[in-house]
KOLBA-683526 format. One line per 10 residues: their letters; for each residue x, y, z of N, C-alpha, C, O, CB. Coordinates in steps of 0.1 Angstrom, whole numbers, plus 2048, in hexadecimal, padded with zeros to 3 digits. Glycine has a CB too. Layout:
<atoms>
A = X:Y:Z:X:Y:Z:X:Y:Z:X:Y:Z:X:Y:Z ~ ...
</atoms>
This chain:
<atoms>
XXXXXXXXXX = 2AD:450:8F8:2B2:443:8FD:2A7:43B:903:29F:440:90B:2BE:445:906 ~ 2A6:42C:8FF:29C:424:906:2A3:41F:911:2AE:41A:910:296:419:8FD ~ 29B:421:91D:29C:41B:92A:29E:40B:929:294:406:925:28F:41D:931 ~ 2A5:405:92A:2A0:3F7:929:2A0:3EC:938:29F:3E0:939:2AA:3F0:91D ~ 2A2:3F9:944:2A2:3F2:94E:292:3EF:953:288:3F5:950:2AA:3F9:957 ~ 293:3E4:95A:284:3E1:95A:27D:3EB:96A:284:3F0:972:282:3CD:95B ~ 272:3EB:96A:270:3F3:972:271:3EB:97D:274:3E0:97C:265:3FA:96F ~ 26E:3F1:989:270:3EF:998:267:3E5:99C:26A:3DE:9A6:26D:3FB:9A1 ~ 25B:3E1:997:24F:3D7:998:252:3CC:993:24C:3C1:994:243:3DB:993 ~ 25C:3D0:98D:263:3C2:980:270:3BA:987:275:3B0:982:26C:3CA:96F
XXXXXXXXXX = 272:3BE:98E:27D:3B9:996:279:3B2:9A3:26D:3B3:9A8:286:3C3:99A ~ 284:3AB:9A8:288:3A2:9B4:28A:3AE:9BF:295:3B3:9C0:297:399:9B0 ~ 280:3B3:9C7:280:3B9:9CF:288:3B4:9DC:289:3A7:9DC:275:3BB:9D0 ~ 28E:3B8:9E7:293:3B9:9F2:295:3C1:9FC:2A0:3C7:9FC:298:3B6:9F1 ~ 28E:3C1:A05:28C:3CB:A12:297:3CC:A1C:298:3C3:A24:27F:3C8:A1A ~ 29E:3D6:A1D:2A6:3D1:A2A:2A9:3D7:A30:2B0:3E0:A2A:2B0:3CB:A2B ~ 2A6:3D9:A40:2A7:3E3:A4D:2B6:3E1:A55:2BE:3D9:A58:299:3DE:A58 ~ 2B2:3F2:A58:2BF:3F3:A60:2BB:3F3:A6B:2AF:3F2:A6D:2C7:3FD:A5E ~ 2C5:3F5:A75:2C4:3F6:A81:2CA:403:A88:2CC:403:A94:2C8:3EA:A85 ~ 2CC:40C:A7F:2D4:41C:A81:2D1:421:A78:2D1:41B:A6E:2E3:41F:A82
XXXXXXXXXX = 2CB:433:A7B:2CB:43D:A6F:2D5:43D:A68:2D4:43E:A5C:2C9:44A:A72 ~ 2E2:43C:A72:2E7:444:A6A:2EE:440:A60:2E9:435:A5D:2ED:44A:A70 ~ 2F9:443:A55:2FC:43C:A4A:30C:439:A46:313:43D:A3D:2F6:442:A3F ~ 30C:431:A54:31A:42A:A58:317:41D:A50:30B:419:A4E:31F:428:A6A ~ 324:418:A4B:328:40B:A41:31E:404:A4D:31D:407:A59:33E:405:A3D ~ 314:3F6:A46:30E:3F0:A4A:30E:3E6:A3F:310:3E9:A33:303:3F5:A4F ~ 309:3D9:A46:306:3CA:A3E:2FF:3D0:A34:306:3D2:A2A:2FC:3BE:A46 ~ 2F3:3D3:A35:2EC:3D5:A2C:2F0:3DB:A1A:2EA:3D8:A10:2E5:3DD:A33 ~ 2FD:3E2:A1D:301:3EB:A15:309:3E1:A0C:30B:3E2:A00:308:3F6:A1C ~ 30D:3D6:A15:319:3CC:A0C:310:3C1:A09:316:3B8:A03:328:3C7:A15
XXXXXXXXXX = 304:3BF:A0C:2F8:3B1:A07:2F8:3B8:9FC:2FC:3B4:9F1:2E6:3AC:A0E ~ 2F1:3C7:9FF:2E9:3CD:9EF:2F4:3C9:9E4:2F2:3BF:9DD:2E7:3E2:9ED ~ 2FE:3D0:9E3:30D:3CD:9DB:30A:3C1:9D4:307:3C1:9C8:31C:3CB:9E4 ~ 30C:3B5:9DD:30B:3A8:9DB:2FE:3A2:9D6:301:399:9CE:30E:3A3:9E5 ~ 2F3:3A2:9D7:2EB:3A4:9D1:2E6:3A8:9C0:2E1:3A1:9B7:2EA:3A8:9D7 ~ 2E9:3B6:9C1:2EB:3BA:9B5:2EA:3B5:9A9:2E1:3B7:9A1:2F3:3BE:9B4 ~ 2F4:3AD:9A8:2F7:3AA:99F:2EF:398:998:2F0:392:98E:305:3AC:9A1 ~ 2E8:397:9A2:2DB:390:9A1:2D1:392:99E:2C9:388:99D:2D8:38D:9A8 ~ 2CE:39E:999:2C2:3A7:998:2BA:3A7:9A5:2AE:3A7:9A5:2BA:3A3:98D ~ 2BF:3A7:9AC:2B8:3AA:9BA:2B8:3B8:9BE:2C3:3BC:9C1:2BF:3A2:9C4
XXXXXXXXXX = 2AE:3C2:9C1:2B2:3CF:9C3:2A9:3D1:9D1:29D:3CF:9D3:2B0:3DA:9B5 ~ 2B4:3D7:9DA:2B3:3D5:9ED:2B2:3E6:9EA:2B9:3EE:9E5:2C5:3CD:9FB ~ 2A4:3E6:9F2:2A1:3EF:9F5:2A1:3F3:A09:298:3F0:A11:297:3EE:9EE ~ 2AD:3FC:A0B:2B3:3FA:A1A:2A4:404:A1F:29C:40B:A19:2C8:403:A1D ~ 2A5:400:A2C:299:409:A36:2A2:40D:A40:2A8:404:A46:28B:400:A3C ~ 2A4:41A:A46:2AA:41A:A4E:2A0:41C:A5D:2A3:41C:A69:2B4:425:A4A ~ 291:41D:A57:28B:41C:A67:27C:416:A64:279:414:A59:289:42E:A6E ~ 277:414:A6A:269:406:A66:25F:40E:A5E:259:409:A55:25E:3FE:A76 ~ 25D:41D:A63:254:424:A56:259:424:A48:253:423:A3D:251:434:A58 ~ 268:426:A4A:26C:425:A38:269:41A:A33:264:419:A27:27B:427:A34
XXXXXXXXXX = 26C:40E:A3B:268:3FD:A38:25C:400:A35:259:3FB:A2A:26A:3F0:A45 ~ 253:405:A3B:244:406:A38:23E:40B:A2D:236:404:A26:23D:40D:A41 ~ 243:419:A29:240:41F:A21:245:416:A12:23D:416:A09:245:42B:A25 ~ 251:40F:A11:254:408:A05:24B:3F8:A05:24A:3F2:9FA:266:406:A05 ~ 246:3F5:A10:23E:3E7:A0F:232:3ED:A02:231:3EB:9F6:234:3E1:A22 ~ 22C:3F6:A0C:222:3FE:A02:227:402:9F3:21F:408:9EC:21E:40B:A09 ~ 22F:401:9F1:232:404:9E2:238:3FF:9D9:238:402:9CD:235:40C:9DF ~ 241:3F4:9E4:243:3EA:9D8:242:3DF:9DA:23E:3DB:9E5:24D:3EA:9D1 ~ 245:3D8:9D1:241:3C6:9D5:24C:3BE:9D7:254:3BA:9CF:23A:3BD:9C8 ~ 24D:3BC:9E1:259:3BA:9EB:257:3A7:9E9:24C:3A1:9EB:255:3C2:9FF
XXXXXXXXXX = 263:39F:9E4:262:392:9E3:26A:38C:9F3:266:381:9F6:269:38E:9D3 ~ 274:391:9FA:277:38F:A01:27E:39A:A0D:280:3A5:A0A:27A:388:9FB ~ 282:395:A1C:286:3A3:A25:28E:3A1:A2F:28B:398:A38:27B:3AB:A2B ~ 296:3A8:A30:29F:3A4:A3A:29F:3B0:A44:2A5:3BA:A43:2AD:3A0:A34 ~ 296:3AC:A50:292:3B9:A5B:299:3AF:A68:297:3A5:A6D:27B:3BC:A5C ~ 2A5:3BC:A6A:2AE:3C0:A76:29D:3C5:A7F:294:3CD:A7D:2BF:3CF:A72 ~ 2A4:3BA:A8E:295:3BD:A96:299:3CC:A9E:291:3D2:AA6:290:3AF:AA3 ~ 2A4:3CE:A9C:2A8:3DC:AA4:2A6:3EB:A9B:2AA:3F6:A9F:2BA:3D9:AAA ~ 29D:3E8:A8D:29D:3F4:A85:296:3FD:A8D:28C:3F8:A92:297:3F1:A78 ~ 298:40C:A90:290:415:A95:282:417:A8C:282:415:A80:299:422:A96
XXXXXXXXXX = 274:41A:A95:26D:41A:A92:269:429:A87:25F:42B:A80:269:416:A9D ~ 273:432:A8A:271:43E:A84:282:449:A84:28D:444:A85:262:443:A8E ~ 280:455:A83:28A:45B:A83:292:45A:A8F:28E:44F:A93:288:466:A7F ~ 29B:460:A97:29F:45D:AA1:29F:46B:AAA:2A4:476:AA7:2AA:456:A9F ~ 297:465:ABC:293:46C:AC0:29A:473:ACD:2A3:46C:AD0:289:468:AC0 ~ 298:47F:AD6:2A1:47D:ADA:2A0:478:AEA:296:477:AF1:2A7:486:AD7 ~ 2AE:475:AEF:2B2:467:AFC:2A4:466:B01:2A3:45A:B05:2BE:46B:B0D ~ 298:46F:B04:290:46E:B0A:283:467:B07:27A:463:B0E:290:477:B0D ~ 286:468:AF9:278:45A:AF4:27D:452:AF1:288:44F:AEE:26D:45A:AEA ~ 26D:44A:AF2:26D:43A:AF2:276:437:AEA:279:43F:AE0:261:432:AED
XXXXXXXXXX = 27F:429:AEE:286:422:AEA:27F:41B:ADC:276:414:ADA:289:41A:AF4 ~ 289:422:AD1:287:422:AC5:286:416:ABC:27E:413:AB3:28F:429:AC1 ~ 297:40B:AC4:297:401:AB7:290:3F7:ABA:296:3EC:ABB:2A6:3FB:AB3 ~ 281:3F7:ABC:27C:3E5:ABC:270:3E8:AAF:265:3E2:AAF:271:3DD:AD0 ~ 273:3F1:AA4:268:3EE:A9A:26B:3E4:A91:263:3E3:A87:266:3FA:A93 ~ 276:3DB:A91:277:3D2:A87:26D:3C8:A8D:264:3C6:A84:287:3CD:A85 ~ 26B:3C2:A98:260:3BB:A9C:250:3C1:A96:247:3BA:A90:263:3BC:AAC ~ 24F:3CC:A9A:23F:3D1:A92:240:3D0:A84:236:3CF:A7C:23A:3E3:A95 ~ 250:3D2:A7E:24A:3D1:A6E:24B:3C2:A6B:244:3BE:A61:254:3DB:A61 ~ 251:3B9:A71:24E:3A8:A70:23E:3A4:A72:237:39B:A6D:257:3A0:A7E
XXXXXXXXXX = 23A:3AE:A7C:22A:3AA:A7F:224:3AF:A70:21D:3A7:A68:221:3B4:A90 ~ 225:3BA:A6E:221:3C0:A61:220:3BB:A52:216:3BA:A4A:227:3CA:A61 ~ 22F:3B9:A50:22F:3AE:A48:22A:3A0:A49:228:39B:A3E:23B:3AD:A46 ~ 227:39A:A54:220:38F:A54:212:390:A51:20B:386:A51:222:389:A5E ~ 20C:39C:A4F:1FA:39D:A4E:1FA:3A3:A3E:1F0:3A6:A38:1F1:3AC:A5D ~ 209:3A3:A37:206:3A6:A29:1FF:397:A20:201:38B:A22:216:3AC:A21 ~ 1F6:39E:A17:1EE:390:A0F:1F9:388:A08:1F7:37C:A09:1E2:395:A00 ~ 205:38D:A01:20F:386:9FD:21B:387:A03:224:387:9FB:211:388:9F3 ~ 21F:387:A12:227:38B:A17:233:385:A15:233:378:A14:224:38C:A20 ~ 241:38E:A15:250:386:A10:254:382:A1B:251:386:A26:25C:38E:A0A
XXXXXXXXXX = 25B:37A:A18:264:36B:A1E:269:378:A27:267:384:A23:274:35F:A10 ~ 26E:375:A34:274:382:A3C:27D:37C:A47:277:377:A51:269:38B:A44 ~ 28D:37C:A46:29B:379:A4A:298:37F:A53:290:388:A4F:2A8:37C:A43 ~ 29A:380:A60:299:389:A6F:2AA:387:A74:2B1:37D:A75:28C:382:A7E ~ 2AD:396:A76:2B8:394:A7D:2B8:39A:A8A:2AE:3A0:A8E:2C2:399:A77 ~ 2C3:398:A93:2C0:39D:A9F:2CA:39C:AA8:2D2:394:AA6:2B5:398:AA3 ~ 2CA:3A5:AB3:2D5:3A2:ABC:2D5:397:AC4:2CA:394:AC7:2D6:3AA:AC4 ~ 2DD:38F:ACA:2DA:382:AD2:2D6:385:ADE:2DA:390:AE3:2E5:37A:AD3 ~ 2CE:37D:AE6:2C9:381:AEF:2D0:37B:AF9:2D8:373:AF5:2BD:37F:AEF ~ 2D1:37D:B09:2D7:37E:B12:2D5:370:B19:2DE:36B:B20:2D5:38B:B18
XXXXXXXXXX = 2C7:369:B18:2C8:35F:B21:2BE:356:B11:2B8:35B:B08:2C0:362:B34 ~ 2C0:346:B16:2BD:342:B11:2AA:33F:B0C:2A5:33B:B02:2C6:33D:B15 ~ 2A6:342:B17:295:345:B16:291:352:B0A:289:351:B01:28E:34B:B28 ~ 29B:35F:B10:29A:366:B07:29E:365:AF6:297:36C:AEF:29F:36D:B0C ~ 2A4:360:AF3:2AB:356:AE6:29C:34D:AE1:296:34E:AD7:2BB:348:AEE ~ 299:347:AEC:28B:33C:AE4:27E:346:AE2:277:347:AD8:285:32B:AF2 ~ 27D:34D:AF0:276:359:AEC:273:35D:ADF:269:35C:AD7:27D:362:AF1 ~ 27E:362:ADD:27E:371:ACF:280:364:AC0:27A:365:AB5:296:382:AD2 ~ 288:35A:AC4:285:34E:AB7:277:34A:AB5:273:349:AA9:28B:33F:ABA ~ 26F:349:AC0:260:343:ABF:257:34F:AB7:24E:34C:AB0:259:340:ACF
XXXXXXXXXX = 25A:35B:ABA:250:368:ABB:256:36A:AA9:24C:367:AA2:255:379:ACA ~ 261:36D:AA2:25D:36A:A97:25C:361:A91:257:364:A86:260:36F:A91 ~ 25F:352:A91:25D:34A:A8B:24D:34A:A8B:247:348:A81:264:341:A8F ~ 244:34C:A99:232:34D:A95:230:35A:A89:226:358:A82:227:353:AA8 ~ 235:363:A87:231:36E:A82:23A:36D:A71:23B:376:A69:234:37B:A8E ~ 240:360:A71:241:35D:A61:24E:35A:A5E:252:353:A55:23D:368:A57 ~ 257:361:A67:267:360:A63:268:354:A5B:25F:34B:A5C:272:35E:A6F ~ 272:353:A53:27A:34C:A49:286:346:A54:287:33A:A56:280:358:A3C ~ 28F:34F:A5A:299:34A:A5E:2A2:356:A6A:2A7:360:A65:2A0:347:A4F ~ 2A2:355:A75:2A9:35D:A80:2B6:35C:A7F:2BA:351:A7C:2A5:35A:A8D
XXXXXXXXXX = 2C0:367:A82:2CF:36A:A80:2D1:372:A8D:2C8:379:A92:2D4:374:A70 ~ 2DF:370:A92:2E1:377:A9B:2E9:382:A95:2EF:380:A8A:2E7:370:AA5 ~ 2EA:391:A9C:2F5:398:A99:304:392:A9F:303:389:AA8:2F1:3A5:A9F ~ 311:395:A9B:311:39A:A91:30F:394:A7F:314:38A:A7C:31A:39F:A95 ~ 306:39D:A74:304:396:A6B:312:391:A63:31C:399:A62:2FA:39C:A65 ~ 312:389:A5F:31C:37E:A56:314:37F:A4D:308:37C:A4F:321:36D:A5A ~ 31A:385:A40:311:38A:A34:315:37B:A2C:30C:378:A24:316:39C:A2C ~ 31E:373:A2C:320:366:A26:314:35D:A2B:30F:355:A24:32F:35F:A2A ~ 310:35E:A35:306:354:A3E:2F6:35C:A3A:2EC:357:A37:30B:353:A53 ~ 2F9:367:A3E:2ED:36C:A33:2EA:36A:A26:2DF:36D:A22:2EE:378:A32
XXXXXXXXXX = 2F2:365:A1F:2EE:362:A0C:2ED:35A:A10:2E2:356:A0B:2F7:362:9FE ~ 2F1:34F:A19:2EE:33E:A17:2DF:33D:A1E:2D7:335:A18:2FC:332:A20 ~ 2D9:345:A29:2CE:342:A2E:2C6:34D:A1E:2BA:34B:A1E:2CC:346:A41 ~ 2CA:357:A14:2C1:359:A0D:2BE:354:9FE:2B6:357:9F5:2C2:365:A0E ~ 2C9:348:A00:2CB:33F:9F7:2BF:336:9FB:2B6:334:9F2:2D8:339:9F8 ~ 2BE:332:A03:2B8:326:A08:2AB:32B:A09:2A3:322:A0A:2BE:31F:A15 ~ 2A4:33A:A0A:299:340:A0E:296:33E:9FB:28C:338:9F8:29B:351:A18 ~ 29C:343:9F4:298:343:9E5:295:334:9E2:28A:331:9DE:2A5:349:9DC ~ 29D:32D:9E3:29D:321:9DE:28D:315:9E7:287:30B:9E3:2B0:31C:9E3 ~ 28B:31C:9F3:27F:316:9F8:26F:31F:9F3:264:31B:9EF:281:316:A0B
XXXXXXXXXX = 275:32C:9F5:268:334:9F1:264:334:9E1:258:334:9DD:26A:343:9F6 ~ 26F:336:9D9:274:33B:9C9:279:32C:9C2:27F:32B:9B8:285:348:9CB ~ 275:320:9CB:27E:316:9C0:289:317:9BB:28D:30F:9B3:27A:314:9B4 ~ 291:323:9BF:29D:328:9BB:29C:32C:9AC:2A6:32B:9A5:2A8:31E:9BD ~ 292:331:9A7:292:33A:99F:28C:347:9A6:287:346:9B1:28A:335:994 ~ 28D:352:99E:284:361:9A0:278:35E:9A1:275:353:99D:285:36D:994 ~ 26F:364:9A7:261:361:9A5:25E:368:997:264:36D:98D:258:368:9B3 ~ 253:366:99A:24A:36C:986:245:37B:989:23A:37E:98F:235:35F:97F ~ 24D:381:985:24D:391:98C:246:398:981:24C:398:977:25E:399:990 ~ 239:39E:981:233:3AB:97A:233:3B9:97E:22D:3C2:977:226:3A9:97A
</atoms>
């Protein structure tokens, strides 16, 4: 039987971080779904090394990094506070030579300095577009509508 799916380099890549190991129903699970059928194929990260490890291997056209993703497996009560690696992989992704368009989500912050804060810090480091939790996966297609349509002309890019 011939394969006729195209390979993984051939596609509309999409990165998207969680903000928990573990593998309770999450946004992410119902974008991918939705997606799909776009030829869009979301590749979930549940902690900023897995995000890492897939930058490095595939060619990621766009990403949607929750700033509360744990930086690694999860450790216990007594180490460092785990979820601020979505911020280091925003920095990370911003020093890639072709780096993807990158949606930031995040929890809302408590005072309003903090809010302009954390808006300023990724908007310098490349963001596309800041979301508060909780995510509204309808308001998510429309800001990844509008990320395609400014980055992509609203076509796919010219994927090899």
């Amino acid at each position: 039987m011939i394969n006729v799916r195209p390979r993984i380099e051939q596609r509309f890549n999409v990165l998207l971080t969680q903000d928990r190991p573990r593998a309770a129903p999450h946004w992410t699970d119902q974008l991918s779904r939705l997606l799909e059928p776009q030829g869009v194929v979301s590749h979930v990260a549940k902690t900023t090394r897995e995000a890492i490890d897939l930058a490095e291997r595939i060619k990621l056209h766009a990403a949607v990094i929750d700033t509360a993703t744990p930086l690694g497996p999860p450790q216990p009560a007594s180490a460092a506070r785990q979820g601020d690696g979505g911020m280091w992989l925003l920095q990370l992704l911003h020093r890639l030579p072709d780096r993807p368009p990158v949606i930031v989500v995040r929890m809302p912050a408590f005072t309003p300095s903090q809010t302009e804060r954390a808006l300023r810090e990724a908007l310098r480091l490349g963001a596309f577009s800041v979301m508060d939790k909780p995510v509204d996966v309808e308001q998510l297609l429309g800001v990844f509508r509008r990320l395609m349509d400014k980055r992509y002309h609203g076509t796919w890019p010219n994927i090899h």
